[in-house]
N, C-alpha and C positions, 0 to 999 in steps of 0.2 A: 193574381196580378199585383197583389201589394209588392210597395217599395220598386216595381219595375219603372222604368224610365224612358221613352221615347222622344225621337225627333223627326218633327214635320216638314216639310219642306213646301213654300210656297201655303202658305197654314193661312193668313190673315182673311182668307175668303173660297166659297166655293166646295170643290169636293175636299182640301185640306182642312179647311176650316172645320167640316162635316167628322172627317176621322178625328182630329184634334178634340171637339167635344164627345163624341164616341169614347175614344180611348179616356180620356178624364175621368167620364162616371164609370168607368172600370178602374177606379185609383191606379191610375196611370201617370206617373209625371209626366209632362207633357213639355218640349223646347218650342215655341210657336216660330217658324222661321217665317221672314218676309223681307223684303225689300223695298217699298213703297210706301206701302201702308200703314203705317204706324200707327193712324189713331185706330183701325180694325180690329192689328195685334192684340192692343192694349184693352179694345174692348171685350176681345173671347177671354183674355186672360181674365180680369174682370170675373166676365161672366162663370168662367171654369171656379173660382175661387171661392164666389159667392156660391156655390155648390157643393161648395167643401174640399173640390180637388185643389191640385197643385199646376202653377204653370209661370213659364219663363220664356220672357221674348227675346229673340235676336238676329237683329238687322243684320245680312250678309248677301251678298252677290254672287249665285252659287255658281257663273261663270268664273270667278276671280279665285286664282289658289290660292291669295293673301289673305281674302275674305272666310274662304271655305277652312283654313288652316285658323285663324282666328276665331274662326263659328266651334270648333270642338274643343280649341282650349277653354275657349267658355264652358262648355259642358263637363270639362276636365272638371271645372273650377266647382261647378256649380249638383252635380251627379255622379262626380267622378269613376262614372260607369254606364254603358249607353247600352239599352236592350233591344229596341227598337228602331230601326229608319224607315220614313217613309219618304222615298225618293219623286215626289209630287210634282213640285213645284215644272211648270209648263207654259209656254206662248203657242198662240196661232196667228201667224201672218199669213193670209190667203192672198193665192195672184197664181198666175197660168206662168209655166217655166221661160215660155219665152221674153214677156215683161216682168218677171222676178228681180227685184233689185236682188246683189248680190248682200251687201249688208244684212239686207231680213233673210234671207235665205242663211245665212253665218248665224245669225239671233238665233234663230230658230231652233238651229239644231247644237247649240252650244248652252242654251237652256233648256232644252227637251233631253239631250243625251249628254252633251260633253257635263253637263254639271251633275248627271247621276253619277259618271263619270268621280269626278274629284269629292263630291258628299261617301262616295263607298269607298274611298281611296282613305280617306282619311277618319272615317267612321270603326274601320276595322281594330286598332289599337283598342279602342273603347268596348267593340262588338266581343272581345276575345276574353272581356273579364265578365262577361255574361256565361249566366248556366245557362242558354236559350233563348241564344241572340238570331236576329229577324231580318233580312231588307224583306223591304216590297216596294217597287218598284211601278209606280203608272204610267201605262202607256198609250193604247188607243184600240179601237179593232181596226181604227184605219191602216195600223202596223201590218193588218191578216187580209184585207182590201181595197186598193188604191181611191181615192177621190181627184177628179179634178178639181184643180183649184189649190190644192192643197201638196202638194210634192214635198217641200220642204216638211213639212207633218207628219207627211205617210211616212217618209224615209227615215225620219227619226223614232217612227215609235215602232217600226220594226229591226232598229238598230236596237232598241230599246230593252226588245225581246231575247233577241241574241245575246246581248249584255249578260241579262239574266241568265241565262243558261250557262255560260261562261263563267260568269259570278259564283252560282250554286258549283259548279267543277273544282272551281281554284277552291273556294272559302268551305269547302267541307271538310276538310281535314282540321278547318277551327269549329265545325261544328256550328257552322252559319248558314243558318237556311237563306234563300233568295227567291224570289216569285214575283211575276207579273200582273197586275188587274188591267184588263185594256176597257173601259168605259164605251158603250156607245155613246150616241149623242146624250148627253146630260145638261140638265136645265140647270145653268151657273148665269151668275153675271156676267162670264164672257160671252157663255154663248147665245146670252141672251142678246149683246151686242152684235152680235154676226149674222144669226140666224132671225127671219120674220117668222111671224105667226105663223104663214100660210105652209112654211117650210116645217115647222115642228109637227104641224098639224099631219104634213104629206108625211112625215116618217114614222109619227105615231101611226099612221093606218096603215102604213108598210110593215109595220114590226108585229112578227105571231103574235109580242104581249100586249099590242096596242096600246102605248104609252110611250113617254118618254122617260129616260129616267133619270132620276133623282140622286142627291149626291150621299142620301140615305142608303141607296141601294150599295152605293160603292165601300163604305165606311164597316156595312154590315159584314163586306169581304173580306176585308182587313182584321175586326174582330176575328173571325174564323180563321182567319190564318196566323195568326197567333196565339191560337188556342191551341191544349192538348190533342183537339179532336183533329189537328192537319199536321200532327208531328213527321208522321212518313209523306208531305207532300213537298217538293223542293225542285225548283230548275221551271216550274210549270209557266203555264199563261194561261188567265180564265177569264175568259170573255163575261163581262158583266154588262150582256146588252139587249136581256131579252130574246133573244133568234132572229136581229136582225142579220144574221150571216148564214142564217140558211137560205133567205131570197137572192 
């Protein structure tokens, strides 16, 4: 993994932030994308440093193509070669389709999908001077089965999925792999915000592994599929959620 180079998306917190230090103590250059969060960014970065790895923050709105075209000339500037993407960065605004404002329902899927959207649109120029260049793309298993509440979600992270598939079609002939992780429920500070106790509780007893999972879980997929050992894998999607989709 030396001298390799990745970009996170949505990285200052959660399961981003989880792959971001992941990939670091694999001497991984690491881009920390974010939009908010600055003092977070700045804290992994920090932290990554103080470990000996390498890492670089940058603020960009990865609905915006001015943002997203100015987020890879940085990396032009700064890696001038990009191995890695991890297309992360994600919202959930919950509401039943009939009181859906139309705004969050547009958020929603222009952060979940249109901005995976223009991060691989414009990652590709970079992905091509790679001997072993990567998307991974996250998505949801609510992509593979619907929730109420959540339509704007569901719809996007199985747009998500098709993406990928598409992605791996076109971008093979550069020799650019593309694949899906779709997370079950995962214990973040978002969904710490949405979800009660009593909910986490009811889904850990629901799931064959009996637990929730962790953004540990997701980070350890990524590894893997950047590794030698998932060379012939490409176009997939791999549920990272325990067996909650066999109930």
């Amino acid at each position: 993994m030396n001298n390799k180079t990745a970009l996170i998306t949505g990285a200052s917190s959660g399961i981003g932030k989880e792959i971001a230090l992941r990939l670091a103590k694999q001497d991984i250059k690491v881009c920390i994308n974010y939009l908010y969060s600055e003092k977070e960014a700045e804290e992994i970065k920090q932290l990554i440093e103080k470990n000996g790895g390498k890492a670089v923050i940058c603020k960009a709105d990865i609905t915006q193509e001015k943002d997203v075209r100015e987020m890879f000339n940085f990396l032009l500037s700064e890696f001038n070669t990009l191995d890695i993407l991890v297309n992360n960065a994600g919202i959930y605004i919950p509401d039943f389709i009939e009181s859906h404002e139309y705004n969050n329902w547009k958020k929603v899927i222009d952060v979940n999908l249109n901005g995976k959207f223009l991060c691989t649109k414009y990652a590709i120029p970079l992905l091509k001077k790679s001997p072993n260049p990567q998307i991974i793309n996250i998505a949801s298993r609510s992509g593979i089965r619907p929730d109420e509440e959540s339509g704007a979600y569901c719809c996007a992270a199985s747009a998500i999925i098709m993406f990928t598939q598409i992605s791996a079609l076109e971008l093979a002939k550069y020799n650019i792999k593309v694949n899906t992780i779709s997370p079950g429920l995962t214990r973040t500070h978002l969904t710490e915000k949405t979800c009660t106790k009593k909910e986490f509780d009811t889904y850990a007893k629901k799931n064959p592994s009996g637990r929730i999972g962790t953004t540990a879980d997701i980070a350890k997929v990524v590894s893997f599929l950047i590794s030698n050992d998932a060379e012939f894998i490409n176009g997939e999607n791999i549920n990272v959620s325990g067996g909650i989709l066999l109930k």
